[in-house]
N, C-alpha and C positions, 0 to 999 in steps of 0.2 A: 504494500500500500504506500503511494507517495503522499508524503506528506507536503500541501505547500503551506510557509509560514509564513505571515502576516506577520507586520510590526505592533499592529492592536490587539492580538494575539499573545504574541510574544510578552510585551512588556509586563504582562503578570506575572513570568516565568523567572525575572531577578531575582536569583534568593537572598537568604537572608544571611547566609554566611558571608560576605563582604559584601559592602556598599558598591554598587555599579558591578557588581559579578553577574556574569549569564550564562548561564549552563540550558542548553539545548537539549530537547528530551533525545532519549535513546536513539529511535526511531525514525530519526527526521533524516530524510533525503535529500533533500533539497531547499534552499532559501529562496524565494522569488525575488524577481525586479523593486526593488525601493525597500525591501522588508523593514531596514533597519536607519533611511534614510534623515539624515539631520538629526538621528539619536543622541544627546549632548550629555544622558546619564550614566552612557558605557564607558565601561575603562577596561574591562577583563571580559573576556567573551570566549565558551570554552564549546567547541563546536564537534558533537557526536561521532565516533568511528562509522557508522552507517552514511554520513554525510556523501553526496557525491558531486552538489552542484551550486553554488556561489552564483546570484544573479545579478545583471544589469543595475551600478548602482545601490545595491546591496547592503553596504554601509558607507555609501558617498556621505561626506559633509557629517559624521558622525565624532563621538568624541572618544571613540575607542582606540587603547593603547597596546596591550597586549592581546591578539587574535589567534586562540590555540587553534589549526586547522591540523587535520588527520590525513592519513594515508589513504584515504580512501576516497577524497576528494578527487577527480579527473577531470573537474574544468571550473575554470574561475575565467569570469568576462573580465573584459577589457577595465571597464572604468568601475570594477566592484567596489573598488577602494579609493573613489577619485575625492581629492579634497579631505582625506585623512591624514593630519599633517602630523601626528601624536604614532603613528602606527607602526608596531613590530609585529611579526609575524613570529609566530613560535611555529617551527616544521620540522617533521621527521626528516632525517638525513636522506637524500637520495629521491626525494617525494618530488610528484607530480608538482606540489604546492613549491617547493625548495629552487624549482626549477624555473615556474613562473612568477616567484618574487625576484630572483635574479635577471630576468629576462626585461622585467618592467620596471626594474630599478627600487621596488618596496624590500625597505630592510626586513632583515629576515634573522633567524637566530634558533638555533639547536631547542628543538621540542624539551627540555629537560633543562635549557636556559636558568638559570638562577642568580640574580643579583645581590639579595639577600637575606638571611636569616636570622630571626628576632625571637628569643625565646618569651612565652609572658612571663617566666619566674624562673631564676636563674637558679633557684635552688628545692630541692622538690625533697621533700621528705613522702617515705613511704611504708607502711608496716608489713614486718615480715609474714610473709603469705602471703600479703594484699595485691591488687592489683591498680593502676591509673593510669590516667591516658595524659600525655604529655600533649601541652597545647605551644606549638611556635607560629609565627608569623612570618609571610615571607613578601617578596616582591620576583616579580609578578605573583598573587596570593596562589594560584593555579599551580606553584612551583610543591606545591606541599605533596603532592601525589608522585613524585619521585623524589623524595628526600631520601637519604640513608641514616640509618639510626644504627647506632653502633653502642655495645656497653664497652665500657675496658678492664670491668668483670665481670667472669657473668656468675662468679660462684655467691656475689652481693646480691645481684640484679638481672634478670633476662630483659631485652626489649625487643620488640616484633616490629617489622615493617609500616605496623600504623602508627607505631610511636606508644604503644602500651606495654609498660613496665611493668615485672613482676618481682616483689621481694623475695631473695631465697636464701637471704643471711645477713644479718647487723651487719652495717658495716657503714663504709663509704667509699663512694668510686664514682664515675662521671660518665655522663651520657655526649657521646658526639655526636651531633646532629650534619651530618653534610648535603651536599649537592651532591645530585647521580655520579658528577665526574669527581668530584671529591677534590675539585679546588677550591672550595668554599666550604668554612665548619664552622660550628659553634659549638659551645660547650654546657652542660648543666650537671650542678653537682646535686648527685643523689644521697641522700641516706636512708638506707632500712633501718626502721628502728626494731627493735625487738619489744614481743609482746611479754607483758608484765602481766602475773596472776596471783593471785594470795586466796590461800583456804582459810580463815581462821577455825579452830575452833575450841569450845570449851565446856566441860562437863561440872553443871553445880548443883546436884542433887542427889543426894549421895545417902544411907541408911540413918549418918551420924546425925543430918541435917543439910541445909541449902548451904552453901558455901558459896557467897556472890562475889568475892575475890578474880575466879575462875573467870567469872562472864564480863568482869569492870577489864580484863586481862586484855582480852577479847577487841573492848570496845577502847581500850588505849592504843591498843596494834592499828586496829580502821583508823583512828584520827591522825595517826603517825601515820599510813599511809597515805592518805590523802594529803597530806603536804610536803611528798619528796616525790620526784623521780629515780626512774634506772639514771645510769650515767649517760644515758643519750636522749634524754628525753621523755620517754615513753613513763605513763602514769599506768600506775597499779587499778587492774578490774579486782574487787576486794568481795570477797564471800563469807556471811560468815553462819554459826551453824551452834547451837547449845544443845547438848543432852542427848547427843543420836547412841544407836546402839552400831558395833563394829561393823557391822555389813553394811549401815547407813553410812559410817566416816568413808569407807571404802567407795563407796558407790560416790557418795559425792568426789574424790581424791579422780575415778575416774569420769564424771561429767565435767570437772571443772580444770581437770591440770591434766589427765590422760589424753582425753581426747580430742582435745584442741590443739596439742601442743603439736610445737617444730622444730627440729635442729633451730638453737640458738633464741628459741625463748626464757625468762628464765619465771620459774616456779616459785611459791611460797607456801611451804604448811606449818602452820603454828597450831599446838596444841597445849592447853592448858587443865590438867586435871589432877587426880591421884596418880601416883604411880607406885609399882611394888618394888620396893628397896631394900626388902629381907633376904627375897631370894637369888641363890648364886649359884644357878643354872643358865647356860647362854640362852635357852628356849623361853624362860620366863622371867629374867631381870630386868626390871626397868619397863613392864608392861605399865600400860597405859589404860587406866579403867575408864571402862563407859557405861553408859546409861544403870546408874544407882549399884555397879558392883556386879551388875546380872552378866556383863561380855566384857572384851580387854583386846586392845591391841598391844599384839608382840611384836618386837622390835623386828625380828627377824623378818618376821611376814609383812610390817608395814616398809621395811625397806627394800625386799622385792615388789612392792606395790608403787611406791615410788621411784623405783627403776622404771618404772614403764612411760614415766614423764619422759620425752625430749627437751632435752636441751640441760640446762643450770638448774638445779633444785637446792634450796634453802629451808633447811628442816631447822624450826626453833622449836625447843620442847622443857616446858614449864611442868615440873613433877617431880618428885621427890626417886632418885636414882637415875635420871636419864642416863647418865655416864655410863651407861651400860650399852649403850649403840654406838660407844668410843672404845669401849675396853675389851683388851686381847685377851679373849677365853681361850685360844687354843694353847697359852702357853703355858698350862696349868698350874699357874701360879697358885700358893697358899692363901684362901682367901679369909681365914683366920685374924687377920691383921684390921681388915677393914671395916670399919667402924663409921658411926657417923659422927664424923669429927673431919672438918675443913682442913687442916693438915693431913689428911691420909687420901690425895685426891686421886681418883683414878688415872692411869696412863692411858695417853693418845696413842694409837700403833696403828692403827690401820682407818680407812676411809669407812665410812656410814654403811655402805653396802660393798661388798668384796665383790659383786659381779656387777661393776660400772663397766659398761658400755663404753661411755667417754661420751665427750664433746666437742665437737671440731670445733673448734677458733680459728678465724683467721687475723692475722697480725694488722693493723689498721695500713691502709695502702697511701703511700704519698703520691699523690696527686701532682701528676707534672703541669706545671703552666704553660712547654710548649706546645705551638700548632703544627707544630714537624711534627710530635709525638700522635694529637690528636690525628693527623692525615694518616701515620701508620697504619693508627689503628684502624680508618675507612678503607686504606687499601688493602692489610691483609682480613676485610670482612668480606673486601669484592673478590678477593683468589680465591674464599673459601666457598664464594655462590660460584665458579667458575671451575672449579677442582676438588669437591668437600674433599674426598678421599687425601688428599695429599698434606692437608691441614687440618685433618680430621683434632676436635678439642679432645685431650688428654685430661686426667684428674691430676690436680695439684699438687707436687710432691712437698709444698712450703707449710702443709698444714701439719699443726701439734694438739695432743691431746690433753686437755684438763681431768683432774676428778668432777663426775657428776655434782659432787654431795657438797654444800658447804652446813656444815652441821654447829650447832651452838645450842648449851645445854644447861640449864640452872644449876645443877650441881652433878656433883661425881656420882660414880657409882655407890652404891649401897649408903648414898649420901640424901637427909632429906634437905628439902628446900621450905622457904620461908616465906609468911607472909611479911608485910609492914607492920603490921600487928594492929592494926585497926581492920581485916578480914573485909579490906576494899580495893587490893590488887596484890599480888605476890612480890616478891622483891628484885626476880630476875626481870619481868615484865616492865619495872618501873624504870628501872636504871637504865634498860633498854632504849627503852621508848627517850628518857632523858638524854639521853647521849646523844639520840638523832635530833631532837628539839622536834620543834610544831612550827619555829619560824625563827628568820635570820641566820647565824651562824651555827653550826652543828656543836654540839658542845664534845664530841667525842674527837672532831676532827680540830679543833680550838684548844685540845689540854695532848692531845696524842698523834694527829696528826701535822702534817706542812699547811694547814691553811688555807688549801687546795678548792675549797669548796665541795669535796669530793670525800664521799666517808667509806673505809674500806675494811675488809673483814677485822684487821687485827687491830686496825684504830675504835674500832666499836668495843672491838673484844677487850682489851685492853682499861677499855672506859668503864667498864659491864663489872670485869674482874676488881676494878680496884676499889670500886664502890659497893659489889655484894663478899666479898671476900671475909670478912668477920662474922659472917654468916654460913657462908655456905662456897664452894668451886664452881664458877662454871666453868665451862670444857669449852676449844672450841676445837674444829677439822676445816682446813688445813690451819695450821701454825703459823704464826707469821706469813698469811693469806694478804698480799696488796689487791686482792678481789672488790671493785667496786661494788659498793653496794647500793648505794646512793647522794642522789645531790636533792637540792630545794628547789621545789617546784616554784615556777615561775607567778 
């Protein structure tokens, strides 16, 4: 079916994606005599692969600048273009069209032409997993349907041919955006942040009586986190959860931290309740009672249950002997000795869970400001759409492994823990939460660390230690840990 176009017709069809853009339906064959004659709104006019016929006149005396024509065109009259004094021709190499803008003297210029590229935001933050469409700006605007998108890693970030990014790991790296021919780039610097999760939870109903210490535990964790970040940013989703029975803890540990998670998010479970500090069994020390005494998580079982988290997991645990998910039972030590008494505190020996998976990290990437480096990277992305095999991408031999587990513990083994003594929050909970503050400077990072802004395992640990210690040990894994843990939210 031929189509002929009218100009009274047409001028509905300017869309809305640029001012004076005209995009030509699919279908159209032909443009008749005057169509677009003395049009003074056009500046970019993008004229369909099915096109074959340019008429008489056609856009004489119009005010259009950029005119994408196709291969498929095989006749343009004489005065199509007469009195177009603004007009370049975008044409395919070798084209009918290529052939009669040279012939009649109308400039003319590589279908895939690009002047320039304008990013709207030079810096795009993105969450891991997530996906976004990057928005740039170009001249001629038409240039955007052959741009090259290039990551310069793709183990931080993938990007696809329309400019949609996908997070595949914290980090940072930079997106180049080029021209088909890749002498023209621009840059944007990406980061994935990593997702933040926290389980709280705390048991206060117990045979003896209600113990609200546990629950105020709880609701001191939520307020601390709502005023810090990870170290990049990203704010904690916070859950919290009173009085479940162990198949409940479980079940929630997997809807909220199993199942979501991904290489390089990192986790939070806080539990605050009783714990058994009598016994000196590796199967039963240091369990963690729930719902009124009737179930118990064991240490054993809850740290293969938090293996199954991806990524960083931060086990805090409020209870009288935690030190038991630190301490080395296979070395059959005499446990005779231990007592609960803060001088006799359990040894650290080994990580939270002994079948850690690990954690890829990658090392933060420094970001070159050259545009030699930038055009590298477009050229070898075009040898690999021209040759995958020969450039085929390898896995990164640069990456190192962490412990899963950053673990921190109110007190040692067979050690109990303490309230403030007013039975309105525990004592490892308090000092805790002190240390990070609720606003301004950190006070753990202000007596123990550089100043940094930035609060890290053994700076906390440190802060935790020196203010519950006449009480009680806590523990932490790993030792002397520079592990970010957080900074203050904005």
């Amino acid at each position: 079916m031929v189509f002929c176009i009218m100009a009274i017709i047409l001028a509905a069809l300017l869309t809305s994606a640029a001012a004076g853009m005209l995009i030509l339906p699919k279908k159209t064959v032909r443009i008749e005599e005057k169509a677009f004659y003395g049009d003074r709104s056009l500046d970019e006019v993008r004229l369909p692969e099915s096109l074959e016929y340019i008429g008489h006149q056609a856009f004489a005396k119009s005010s259009v600048h950029y005119l994408y024509i196709p291969e498929s065109v095989t006749l343009i009259e004489e005065d199509a273009f007469e009195d177009c004094r603004n007009l370049v021709c975008l044409v395919p190499k070798g084209s009918y069209a290529q052939h009669w803008c040279k012939a009649h003297d109308v400039p003319w210029l590589n279908r895939n032409h690009t002047d320039a590229i304008t990013p709207v935001k030079k810096n795009i933050t993105v969450k891991n997993g997530a996906t976004k469409k990057i928005e740039v700006h170009t001249n001629p605007e038409g240039a955007k349907d052959s741009l090259v998108w290039v990551s310069s890693n793709k183990k931080i970030f993938t990007v696809n041919q329309k400019g949609e990014i996908l997070g595949r790991y914290p980090g940072k790296a930079r997106l180049v955006v080029s021209s088909k021919d890749g002498s023209l780039t621009t840059r944007i610097n990406v980061t994935v942040q990593a997702n933040y999760r926290a389980v709280l939870f705390s048991e206060s109903t117990f045979r003896e009586g209600y113990i609200r210490r546990n629950r105020g535990d709880v609701q001191l964790m939520k307020e601390m986190l709502e005023t810090v970040t990870g170290p990049d940013g990203g704010k904690y989703t916070v859950h919290t959860y009173d009085d479940l029975d162990a198949d409940e803890v479980y079940e929630k540990i997997r809807k909220h931290l199993v199942k979501p998670s991904r290489d390089g998010d990192v986790s939070m479970f806080f539990f605050a309740s009783h714990g058994d500090y009598k016994s000196t069994s590796e199967h039963l020390a240091g369990r963690l009672w729930c719902k009124n005494k009737s179930t118990w998580l064991e240490l054993p079982t809850l740290a293969g249950r938090l293996s199954g988290i991806k990524g960083k997991v931060i086990v805090l645990l409020e209870s009288c002997g935690p030190g038991a998910a630190l301490y080395d039972f296979k070395s059959n030590r005499d446990l005779s000795g231990y007592t609960d008494d803060p001088e006799s505190a359990g040894e650290i020996i080994r990580a939270f869970s002994a079948s850690d998976p690990g954690l890829l990290v990658y090392q933060p990437e420094e970001i070159s400001d050259s545009e030699e480096e930038d055009r590298k990277l477009v050229e070898q992305y075009l040898r690999e759409q021209e040759d995958p095999e020969e450039t085929a991408d390898v896995k990164a031999a640069s990456r190192f492994k962490t412990k899963k587990f950053i673990v921190m513990t109110a007190a040692a083994f067979r050690q109990v823990s303490y309230s403030i003594g007013s039975d309105t929050y525990n004592l490892f909970p308090v000092w805790l939460t002190k240390g990070v503050g609720l606003s301004g400077d950190m006070p753990a990072d202000a007596e123990y660390g550089n100043h940094d802004g930035l609060l890290s395992v053994k700076e906390l640990y440190q802060y935790v230690f020196a203010h519950t210690r006449h009480k009680q040990t806590p523990l932490v894994y790993p030792e002397d840990s520079s592990y970010e843990l957080f900074q203050r939210a904005d």
